[in-house]
VOGU-3710 file (C-alpha; in Angstrom, 3 decimals, decimal comma):
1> xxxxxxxxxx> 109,367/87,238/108,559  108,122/84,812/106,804  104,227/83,846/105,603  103,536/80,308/105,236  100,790/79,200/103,131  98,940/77,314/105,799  95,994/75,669/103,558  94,535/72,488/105,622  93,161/70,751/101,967  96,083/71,063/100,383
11> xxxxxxxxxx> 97,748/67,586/100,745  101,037/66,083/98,834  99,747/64,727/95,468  98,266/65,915/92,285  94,584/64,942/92,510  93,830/66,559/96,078  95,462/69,979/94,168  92,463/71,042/91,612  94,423/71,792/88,482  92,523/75,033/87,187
21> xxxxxxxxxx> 92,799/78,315/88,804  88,610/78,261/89,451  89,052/74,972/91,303  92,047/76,293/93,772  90,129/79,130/94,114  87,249/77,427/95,168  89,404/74,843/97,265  90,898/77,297/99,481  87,950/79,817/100,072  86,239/76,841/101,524
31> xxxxxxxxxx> 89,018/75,772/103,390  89,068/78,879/104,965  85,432/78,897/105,767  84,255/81,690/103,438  81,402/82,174/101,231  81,413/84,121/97,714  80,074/86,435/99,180  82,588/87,434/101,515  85,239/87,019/99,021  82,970/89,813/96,689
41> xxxxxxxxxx> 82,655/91,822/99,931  86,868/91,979/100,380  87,223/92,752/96,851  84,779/95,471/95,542  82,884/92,895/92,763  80,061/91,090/91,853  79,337/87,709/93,677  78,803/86,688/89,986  82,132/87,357/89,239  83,881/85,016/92,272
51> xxxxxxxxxx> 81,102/82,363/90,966  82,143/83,042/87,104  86,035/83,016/88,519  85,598/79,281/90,212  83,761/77,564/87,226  86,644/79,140/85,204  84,295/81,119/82,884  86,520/84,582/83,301  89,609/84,606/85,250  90,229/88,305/87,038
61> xxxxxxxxxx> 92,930/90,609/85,780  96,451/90,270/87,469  96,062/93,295/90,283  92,748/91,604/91,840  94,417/87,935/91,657  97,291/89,298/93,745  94,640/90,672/96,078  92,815/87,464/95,873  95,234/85,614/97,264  96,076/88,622/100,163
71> xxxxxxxxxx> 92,469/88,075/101,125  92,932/84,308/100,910  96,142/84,084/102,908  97,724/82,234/100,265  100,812/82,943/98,338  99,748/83,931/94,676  102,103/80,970/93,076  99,587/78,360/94,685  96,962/80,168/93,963  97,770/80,284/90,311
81> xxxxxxxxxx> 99,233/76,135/90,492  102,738/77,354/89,853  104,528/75,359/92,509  102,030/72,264/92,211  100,701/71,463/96,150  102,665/72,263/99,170  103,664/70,096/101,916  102,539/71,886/104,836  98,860/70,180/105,148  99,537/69,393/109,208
91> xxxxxxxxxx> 100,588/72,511/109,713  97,571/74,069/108,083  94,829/71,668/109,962  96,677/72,679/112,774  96,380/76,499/111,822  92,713/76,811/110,570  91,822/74,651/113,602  93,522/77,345/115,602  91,992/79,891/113,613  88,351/79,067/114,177
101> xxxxxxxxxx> 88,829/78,657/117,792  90,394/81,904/118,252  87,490/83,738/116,283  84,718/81,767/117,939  86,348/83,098/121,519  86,660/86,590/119,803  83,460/86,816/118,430  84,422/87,253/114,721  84,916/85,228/111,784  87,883/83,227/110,972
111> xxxxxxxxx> 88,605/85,363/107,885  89,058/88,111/110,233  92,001/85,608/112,183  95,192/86,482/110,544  98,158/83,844/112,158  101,953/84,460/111,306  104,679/82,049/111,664  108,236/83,693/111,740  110,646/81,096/110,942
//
């Protein structure tokens, strides 16, 4: 199986790709329709701490970065700029729209809409 990162922002070329961890962050928790709040909420901390984390004022320790991205559906190289931006921005518009419809018929949150692509 294989997890895509399916992140409908992302597009090729540098400047749509933030270039500091804080600004990703920020990037895809938005794309994916979730406050700072529900980001504290998955991970045990302080709201203060995802705010601190996206103006790049503290960065959070390696075991709740790996987690971050879990809860962000994203793999962790993106999330930390490794591989510079992916190429799968139709893909991802085509996901997150797919996403939101699917919780809005559920009655739940699109954070709570987990899609897999096997390839």
């Amino acid at each position: 199986m294989y997890i895509m990162d399916l992140n409908p922002l992302k597009t090729s070329g540098a400047a749509a790709f933030p270039e500091t961890l804080g600004g990703r962050l920020a990037q895809l928790r938005k794309a994916r329709q979730l406050t700072q709040r529900d980001i504290a909420r998955q991970l045990g901390v302080a709201v203060t701490s995802v705010c601190y984390w996206e103006q790049d004022r503290s960065r959070p320790k390696p075991a709740r970065l790996r987690r971050l991205a879990d809860v962000l559906g994203t793999p962790l190289a993106d999330l930390n700029g490794l591989d510079g931006p992916p190429q799968s921005a139709h893909l991802g518009q085509l996901v997150a729209q797919a996403r939101r419809e699917i919780a809005e018929a559920a009655g739940t949150t699109p954070a709570k809409v987990k899609i897999i692509i096997e390839m």
